[in-house]
C-alpha positions as CSV (number, residue, x, y, z in Angstrom):
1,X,67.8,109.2,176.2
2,X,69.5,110.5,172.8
3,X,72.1,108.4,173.0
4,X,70.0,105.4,173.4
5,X,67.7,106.1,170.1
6,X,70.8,106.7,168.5
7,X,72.7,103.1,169.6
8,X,69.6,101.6,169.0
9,X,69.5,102.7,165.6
10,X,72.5,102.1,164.1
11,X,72.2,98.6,166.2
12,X,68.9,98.1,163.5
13,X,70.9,99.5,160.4
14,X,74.1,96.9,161.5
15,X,71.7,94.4,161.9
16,X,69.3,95.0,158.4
17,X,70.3,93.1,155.2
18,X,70.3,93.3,151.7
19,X,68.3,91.0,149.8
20,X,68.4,90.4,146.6
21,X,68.8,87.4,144.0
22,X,72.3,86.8,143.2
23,X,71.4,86.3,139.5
24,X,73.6,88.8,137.7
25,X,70.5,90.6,136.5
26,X,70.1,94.5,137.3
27,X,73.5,94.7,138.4
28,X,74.0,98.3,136.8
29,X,70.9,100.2,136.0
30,X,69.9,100.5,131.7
31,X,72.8,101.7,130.1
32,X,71.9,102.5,126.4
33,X,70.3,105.4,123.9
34,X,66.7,106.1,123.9
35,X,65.2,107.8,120.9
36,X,62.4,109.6,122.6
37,X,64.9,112.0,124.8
38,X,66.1,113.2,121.9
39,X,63.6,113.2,118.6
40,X,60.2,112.0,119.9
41,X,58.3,110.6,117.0
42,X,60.5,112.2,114.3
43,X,63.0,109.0,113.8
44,X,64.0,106.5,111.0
45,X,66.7,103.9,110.3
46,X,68.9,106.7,109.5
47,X,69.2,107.7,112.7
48,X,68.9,104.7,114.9
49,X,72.3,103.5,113.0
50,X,73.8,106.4,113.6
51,X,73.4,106.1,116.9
52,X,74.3,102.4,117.5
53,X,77.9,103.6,115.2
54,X,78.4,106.8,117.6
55,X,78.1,103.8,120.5
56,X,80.5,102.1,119.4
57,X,82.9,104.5,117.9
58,X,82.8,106.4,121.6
59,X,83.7,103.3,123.2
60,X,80.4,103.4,125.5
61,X,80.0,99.4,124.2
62,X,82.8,98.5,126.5
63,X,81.8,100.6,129.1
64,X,78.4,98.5,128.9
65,X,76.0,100.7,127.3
66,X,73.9,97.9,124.8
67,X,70.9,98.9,125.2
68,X,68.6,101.1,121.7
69,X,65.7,101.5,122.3
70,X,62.9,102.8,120.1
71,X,59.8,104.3,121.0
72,X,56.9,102.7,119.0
73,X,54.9,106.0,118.4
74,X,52.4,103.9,116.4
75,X,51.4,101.8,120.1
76,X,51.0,105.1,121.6
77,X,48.5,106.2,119.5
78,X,46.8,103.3,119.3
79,X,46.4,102.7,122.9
80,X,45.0,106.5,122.9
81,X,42.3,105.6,120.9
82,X,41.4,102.5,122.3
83,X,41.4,104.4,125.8
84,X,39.0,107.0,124.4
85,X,37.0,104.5,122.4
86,X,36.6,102.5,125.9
87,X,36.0,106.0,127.5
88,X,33.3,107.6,124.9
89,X,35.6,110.0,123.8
């Protein structure tokens, strides 16, 4: 009876496609730097071009890492205070 679950699944898993638009989008997962890993709120131009140089100078730009990306601190907080404003905090 084992044997039969067993051909019967890998017959489903043989049989079960991938689907997925063949659009060249997604076809490796965000490559990039993201400043709130690493400082939080505590960042400045400074910094965000030191990181895009450090990018570059490592090579990671060919390996395909393009994407910076910069947490807006400011729409945190605001968002924050319009959920406790909507909340009667």
């Amino acid at each position: 009876m084992l044997k039969i679950y067993q051909a019967t699944f890998i017959a489903h898993l043989a049989l079960t496609g991938v689907w997925a638009h063949d659009n060249g989008l997604a076809i490796t997962p965000p490559m990039g730097w993201n400043t709130w890993n690493k400082y939080g709120c505590n960042i400045n131009e400074d910094l965000i071009l030191s990181a895009a140089k450090a990018i570059k100078s490592e090579g990671l730009d060919k390996l395909g890492y393009t994407c910076k990306i910069f947490e807006p601190t400011t729409s945190i907080i605001s968002s924050q205070k319009k959920n406790d404003e909507n909340h009667g905090n």
